[in-house]
OpenMM code with the backbone's topology and positions (N, CA, C; nanometers):
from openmm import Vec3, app, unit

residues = "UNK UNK UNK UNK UNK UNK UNK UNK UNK UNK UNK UNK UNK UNK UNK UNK UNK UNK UNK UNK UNK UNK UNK UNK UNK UNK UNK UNK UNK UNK UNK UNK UNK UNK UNK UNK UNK UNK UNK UNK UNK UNK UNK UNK UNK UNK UNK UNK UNK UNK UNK UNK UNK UNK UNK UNK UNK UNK UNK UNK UNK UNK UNK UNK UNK UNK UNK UNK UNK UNK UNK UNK UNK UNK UNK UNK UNK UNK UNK UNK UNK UNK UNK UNK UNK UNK UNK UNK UNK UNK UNK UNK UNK UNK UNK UNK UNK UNK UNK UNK UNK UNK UNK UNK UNK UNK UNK UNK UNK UNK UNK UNK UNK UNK UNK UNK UNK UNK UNK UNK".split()
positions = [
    Vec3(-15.0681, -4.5851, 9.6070),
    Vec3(-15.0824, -4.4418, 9.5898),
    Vec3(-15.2119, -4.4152, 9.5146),
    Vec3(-15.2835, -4.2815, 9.5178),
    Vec3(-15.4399, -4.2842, 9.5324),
    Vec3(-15.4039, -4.1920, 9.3798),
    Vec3(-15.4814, -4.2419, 9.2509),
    Vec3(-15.4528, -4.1273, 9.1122),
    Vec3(-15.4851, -4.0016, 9.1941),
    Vec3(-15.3356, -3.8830, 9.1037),
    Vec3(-15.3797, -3.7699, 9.1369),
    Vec3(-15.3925, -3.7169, 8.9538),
    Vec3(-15.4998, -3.6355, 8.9425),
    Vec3(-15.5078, -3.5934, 8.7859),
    Vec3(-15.5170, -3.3956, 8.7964),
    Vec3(-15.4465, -3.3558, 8.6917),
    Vec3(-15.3834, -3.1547, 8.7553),
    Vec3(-15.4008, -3.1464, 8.8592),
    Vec3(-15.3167, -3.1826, 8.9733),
    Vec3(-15.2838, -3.1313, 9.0769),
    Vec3(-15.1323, -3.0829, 9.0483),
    Vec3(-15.1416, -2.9510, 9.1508),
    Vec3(-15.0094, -2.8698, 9.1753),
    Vec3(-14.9483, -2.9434, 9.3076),
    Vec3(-14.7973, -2.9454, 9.2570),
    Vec3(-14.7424, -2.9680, 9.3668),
    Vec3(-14.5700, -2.9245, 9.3313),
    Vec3(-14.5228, -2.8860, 9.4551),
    Vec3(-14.3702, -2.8579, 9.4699),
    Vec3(-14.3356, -2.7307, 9.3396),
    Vec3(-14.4879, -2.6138, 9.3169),
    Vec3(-14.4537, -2.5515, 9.2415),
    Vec3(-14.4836, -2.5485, 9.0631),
    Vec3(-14.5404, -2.6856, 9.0819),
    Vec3(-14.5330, -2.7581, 8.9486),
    Vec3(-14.7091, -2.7456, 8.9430),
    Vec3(-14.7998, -2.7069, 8.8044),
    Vec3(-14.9108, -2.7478, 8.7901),
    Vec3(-14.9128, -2.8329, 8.6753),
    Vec3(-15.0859, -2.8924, 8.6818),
    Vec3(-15.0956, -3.0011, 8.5926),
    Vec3(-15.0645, -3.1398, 8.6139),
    Vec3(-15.0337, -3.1633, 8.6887),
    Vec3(-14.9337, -3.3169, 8.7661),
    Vec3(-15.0253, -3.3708, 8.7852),
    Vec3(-15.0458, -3.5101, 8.7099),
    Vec3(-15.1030, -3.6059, 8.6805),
    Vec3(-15.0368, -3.7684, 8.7297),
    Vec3(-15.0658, -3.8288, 8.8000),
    Vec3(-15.0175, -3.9581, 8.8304),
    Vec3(-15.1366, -4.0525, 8.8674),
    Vec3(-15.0776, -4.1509, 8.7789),
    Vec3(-15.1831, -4.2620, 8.7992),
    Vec3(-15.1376, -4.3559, 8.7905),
    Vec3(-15.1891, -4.5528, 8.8364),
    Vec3(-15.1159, -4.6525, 8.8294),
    Vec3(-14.9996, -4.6507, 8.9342),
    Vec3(-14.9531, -4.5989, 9.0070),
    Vec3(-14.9070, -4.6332, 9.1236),
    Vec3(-14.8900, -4.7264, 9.2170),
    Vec3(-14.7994, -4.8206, 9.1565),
    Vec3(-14.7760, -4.9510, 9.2941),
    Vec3(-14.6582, -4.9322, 9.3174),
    Vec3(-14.6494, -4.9660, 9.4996),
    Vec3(-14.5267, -5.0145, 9.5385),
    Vec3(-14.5957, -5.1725, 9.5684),
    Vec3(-14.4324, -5.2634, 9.5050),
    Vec3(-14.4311, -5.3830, 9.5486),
    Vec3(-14.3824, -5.4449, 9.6285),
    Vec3(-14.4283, -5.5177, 9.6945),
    Vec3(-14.3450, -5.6129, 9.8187),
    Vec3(-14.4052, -5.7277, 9.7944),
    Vec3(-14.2795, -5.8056, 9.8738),
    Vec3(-14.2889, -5.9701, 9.8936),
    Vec3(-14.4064, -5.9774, 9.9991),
    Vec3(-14.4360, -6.1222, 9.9950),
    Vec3(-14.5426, -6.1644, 10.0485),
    Vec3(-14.5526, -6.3347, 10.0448),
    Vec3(-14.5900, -6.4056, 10.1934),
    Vec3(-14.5355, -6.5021, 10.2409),
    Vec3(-14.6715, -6.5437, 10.2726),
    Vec3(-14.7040, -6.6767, 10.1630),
    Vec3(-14.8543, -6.7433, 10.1806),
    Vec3(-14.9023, -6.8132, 10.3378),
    Vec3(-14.9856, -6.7911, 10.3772),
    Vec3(-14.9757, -6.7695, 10.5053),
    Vec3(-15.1498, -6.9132, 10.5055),
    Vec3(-15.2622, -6.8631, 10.4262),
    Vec3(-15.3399, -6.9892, 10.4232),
    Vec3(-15.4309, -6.9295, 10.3174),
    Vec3(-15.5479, -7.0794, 10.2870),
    Vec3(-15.6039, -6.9920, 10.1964),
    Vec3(-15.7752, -7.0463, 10.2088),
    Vec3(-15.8537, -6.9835, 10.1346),
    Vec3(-15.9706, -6.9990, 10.1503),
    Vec3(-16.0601, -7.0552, 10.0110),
    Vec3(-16.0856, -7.1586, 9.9703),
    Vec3(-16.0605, -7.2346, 9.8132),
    Vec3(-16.2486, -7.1803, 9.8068),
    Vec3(-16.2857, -7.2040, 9.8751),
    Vec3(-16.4362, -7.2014, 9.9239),
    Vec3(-16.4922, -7.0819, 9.8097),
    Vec3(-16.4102, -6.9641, 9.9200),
    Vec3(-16.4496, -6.8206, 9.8947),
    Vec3(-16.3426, -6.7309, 9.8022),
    Vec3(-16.2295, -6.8098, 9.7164),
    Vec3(-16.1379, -6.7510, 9.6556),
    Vec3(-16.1033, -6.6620, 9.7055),
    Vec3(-15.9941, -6.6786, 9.8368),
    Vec3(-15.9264, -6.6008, 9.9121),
    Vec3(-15.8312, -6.6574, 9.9462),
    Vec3(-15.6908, -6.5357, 9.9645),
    Vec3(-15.5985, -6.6105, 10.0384),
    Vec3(-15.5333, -6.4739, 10.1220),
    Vec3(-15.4826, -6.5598, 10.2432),
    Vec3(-15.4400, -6.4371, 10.3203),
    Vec3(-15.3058, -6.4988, 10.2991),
    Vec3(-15.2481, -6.3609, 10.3035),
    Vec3(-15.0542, -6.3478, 10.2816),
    Vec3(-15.0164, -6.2442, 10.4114),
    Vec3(-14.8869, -6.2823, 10.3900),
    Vec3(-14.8652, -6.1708, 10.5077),
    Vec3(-14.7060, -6.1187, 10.4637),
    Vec3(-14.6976, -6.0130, 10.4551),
    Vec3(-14.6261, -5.8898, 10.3354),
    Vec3(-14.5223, -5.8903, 10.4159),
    Vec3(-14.3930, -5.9228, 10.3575),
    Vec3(-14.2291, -5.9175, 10.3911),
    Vec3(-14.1790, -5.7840, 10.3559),
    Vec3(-14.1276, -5.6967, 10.3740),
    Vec3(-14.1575, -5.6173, 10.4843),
    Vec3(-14.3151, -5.5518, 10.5276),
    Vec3(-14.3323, -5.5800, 10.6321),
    Vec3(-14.4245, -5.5327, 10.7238),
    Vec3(-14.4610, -5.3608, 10.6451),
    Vec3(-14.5246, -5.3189, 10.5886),
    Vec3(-14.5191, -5.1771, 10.5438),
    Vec3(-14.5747, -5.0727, 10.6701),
    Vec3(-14.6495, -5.1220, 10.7614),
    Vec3(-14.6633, -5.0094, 10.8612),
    Vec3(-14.5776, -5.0168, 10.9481),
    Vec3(-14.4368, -5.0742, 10.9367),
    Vec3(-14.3709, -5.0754, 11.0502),
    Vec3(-14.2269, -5.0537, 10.9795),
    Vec3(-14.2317, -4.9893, 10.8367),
    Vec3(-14.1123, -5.0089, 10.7355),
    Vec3(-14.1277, -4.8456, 10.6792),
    Vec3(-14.0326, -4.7884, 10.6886),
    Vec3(-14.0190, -4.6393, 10.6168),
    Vec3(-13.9812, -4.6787, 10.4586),
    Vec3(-14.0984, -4.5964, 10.3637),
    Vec3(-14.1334, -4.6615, 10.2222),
    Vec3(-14.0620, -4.5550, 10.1652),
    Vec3(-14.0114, -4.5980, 10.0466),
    Vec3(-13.9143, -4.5121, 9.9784),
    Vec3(-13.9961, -4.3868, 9.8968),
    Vec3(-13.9383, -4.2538, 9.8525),
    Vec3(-13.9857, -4.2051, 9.8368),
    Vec3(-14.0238, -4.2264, 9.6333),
    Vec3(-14.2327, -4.2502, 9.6299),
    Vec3(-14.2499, -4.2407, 9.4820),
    Vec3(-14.2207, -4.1340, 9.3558),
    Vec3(-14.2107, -4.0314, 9.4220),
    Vec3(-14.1785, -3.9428, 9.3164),
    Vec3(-14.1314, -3.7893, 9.3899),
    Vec3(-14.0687, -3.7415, 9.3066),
    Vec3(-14.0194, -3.6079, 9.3710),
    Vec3(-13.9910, -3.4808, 9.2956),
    Vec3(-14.1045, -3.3786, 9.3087),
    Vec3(-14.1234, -3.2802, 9.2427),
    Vec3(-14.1178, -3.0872, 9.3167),
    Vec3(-13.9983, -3.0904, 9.2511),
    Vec3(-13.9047, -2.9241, 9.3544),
    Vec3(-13.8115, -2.9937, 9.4564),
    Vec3(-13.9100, -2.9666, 9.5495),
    Vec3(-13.8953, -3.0111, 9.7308),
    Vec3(-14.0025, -3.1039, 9.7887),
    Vec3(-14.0947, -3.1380, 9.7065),
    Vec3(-14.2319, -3.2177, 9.7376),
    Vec3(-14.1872, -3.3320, 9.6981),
    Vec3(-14.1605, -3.4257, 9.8363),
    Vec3(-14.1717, -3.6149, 9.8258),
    Vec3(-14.2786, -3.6453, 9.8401),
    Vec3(-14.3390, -3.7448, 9.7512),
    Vec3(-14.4400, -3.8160, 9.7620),
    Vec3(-14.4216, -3.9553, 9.8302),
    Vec3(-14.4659, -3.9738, 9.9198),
    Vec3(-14.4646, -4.1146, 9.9391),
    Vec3(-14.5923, -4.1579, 9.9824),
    Vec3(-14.6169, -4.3393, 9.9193),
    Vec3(-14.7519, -4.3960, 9.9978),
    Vec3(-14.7072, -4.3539, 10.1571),
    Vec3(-14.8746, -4.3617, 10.1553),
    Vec3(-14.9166, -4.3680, 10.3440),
    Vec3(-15.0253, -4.4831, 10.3968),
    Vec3(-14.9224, -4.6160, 10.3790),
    Vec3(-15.0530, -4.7349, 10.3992),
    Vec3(-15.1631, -4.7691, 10.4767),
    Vec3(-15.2341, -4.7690, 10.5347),
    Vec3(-15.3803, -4.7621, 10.6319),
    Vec3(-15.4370, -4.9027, 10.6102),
    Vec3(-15.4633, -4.9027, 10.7569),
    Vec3(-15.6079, -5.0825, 10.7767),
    Vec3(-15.6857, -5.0059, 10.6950),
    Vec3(-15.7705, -5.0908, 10.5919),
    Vec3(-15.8563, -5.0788, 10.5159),
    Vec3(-15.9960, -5.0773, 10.6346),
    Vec3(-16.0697, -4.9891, 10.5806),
    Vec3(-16.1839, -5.0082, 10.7068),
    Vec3(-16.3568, -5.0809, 10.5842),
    Vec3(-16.4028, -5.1581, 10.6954),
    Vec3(-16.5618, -5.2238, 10.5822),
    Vec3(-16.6663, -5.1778, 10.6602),
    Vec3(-16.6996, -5.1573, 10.5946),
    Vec3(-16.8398, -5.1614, 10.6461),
    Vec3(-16.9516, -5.2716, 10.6195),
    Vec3(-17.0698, -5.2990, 10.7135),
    Vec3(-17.1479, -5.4252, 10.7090),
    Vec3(-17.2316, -5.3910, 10.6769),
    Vec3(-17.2844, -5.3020, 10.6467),
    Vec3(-17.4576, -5.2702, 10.6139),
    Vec3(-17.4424, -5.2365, 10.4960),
    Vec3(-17.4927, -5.2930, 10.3928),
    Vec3(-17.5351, -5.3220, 10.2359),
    Vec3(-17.5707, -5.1638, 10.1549),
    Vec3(-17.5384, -5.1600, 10.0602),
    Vec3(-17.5216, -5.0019, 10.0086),
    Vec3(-17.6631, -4.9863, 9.9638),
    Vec3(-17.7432, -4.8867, 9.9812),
    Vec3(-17.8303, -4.8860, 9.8884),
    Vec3(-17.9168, -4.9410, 9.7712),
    Vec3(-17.9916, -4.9265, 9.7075),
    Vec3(-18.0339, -4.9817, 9.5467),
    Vec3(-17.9609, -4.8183, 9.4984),
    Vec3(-17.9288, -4.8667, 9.3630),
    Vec3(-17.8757, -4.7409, 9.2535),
    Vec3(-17.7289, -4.7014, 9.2742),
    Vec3(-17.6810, -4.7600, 9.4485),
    Vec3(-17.5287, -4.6979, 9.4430),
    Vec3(-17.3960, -4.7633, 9.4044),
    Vec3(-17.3051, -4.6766, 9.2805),
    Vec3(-17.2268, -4.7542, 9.2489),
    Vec3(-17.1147, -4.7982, 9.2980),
    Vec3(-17.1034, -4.8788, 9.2856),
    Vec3(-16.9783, -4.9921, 9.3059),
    Vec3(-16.9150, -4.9901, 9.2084),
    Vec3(-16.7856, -5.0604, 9.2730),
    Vec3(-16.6436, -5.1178, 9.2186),
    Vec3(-16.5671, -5.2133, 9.2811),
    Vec3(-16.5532, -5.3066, 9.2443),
    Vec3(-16.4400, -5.4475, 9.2457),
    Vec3(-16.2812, -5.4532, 9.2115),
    Vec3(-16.2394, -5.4777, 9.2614),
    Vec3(-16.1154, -5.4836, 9.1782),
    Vec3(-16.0267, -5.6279, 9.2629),
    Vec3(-15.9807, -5.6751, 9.1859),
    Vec3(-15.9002, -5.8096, 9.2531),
    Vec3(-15.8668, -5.9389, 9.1708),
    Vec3(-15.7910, -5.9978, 9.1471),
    Vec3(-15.7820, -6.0527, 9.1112),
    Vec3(-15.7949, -6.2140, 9.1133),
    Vec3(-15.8283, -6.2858, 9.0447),
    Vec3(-15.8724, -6.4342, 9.0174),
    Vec3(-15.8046, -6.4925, 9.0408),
    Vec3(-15.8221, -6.6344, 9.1984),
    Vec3(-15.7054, -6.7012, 9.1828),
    Vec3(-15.6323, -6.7775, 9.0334),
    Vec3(-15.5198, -6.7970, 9.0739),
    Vec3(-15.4183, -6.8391, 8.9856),
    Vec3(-15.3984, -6.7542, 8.8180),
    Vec3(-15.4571, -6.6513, 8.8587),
    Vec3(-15.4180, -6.5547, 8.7526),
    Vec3(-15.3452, -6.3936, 8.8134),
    Vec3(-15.2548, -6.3648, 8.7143),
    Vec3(-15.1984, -6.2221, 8.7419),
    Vec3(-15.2650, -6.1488, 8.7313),
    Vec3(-15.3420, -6.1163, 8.6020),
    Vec3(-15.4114, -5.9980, 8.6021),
    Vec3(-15.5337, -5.9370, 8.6598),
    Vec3(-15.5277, -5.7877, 8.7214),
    Vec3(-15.5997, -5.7680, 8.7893),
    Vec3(-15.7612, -5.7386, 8.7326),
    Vec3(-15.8388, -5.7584, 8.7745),
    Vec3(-15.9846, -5.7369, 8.7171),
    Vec3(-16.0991, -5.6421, 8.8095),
    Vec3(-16.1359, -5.5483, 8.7327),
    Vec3(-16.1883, -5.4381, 8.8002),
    Vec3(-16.3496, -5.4445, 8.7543),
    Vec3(-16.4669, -5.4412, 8.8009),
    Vec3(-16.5806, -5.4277, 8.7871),
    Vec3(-16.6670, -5.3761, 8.8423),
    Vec3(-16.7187, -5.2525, 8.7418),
    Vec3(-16.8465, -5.1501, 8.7823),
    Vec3(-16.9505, -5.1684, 8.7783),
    Vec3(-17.0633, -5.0876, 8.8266),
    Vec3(-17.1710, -5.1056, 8.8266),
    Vec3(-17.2632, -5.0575, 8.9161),
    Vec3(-17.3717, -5.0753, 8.9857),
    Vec3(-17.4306, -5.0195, 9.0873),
    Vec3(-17.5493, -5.1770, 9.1616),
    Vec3(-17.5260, -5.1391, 9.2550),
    Vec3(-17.6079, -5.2129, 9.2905),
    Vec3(-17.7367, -5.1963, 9.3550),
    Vec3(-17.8285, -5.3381, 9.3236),
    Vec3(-17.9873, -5.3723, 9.2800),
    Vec3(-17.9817, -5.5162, 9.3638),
    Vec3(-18.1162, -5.4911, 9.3886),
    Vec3(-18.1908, -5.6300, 9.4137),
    Vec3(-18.2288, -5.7495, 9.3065),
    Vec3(-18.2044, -5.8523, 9.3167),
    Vec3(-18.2439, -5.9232, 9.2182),
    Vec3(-18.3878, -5.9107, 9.2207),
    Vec3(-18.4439, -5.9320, 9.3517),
    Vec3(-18.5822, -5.9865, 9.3442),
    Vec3(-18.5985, -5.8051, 9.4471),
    Vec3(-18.7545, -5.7691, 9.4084),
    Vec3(-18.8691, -5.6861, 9.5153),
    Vec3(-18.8439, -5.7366, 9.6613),
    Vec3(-18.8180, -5.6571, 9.7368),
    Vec3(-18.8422, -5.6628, 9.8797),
    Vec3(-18.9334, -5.7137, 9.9065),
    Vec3(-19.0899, -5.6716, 9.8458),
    Vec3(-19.2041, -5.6733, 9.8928),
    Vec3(-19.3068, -5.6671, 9.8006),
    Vec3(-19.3945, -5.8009, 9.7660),
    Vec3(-19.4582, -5.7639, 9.6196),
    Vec3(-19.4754, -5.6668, 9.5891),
    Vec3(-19.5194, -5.5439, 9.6795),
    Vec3(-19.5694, -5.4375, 9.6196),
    Vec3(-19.4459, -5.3502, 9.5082),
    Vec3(-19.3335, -5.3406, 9.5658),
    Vec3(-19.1876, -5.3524, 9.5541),
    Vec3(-19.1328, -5.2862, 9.4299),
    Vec3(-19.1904, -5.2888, 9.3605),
    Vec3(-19.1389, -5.3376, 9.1551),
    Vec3(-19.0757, -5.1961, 9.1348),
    Vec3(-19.0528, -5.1155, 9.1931),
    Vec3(-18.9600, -4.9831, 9.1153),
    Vec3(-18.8319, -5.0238, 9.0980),
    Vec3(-18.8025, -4.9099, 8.9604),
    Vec3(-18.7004, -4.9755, 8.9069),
    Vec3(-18.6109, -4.8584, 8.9664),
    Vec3(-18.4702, -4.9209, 9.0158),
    Vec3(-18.3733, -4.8261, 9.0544),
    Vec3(-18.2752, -4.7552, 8.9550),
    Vec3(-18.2102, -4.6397, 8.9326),
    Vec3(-18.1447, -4.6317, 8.8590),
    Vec3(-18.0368, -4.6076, 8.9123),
    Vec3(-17.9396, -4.6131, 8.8248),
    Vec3(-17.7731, -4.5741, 8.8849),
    Vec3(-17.7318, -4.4473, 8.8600),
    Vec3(-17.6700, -4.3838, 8.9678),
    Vec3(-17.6464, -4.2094, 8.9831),
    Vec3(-17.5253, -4.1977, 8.9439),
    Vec3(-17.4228, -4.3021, 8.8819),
    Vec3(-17.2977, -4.2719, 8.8309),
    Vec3(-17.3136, -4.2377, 8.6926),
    Vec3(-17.3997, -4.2368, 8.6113),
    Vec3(-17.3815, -4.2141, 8.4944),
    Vec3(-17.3916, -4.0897, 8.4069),
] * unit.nanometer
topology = app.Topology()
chain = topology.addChain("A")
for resn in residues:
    res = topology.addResidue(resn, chain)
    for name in ("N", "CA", "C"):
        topology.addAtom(name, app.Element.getBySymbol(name[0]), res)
């Protein structure tokens, strides 16, 4: 579920929710030691499973609405920020990291401007 911060709903203003997981099982399927990855594959199936409802305010059910994650391949900009989030094999906790991203090195000697980051 995506934070909602004062939003009205079912009548109600100010409604704030954040931290939102639903959990499910998940059945190690292989893994990738290389690239610290592992693919699982989620007991119940959630796009093929009616998800219980997260919260319920008046007459307004909330429930997740899970979606294929979509990527894109072409590299973001210099200056635009990013975010990470995922966690380290063989650890629970999750780890989130900001920032924006830069070139290490000039494209092109001539190159040398410095980018700045527009999140701040």
């Amino acid at each position: 579920m995506p934070n909602m911060e004062d939003t009205s709903l079912g009548g109600t203003s100010g409604v704030t929710m954040m931290n939102n997981f639903y959990f499910v099982d998940a059945v190690f399927v292989d893994e990738d030691s290389t690239h610290d990855l592992a693919l699982l594959r989620m007991d119940p199936n959630l796009f093929q499973t009616e998800l219980p409802t997260f919260i319920k305010i008046g007459e307004i059910e909330i429930k997740a609405n899970p979606k294929v994650a979509t990527l894109r391949i072409e590299r973001p900009r210099d200056g635009t920020p990013v975010a990470v989030s995922g966690h380290l094999l063989l650890h629970d906790a999750l780890v989130t990291n900001a920032g924006c991203r830069h070139q290490s090195r000039p494209r092109s000697p001539g190159d040398r401007q410095a980018h700045r980051c527009s999140h701040r």
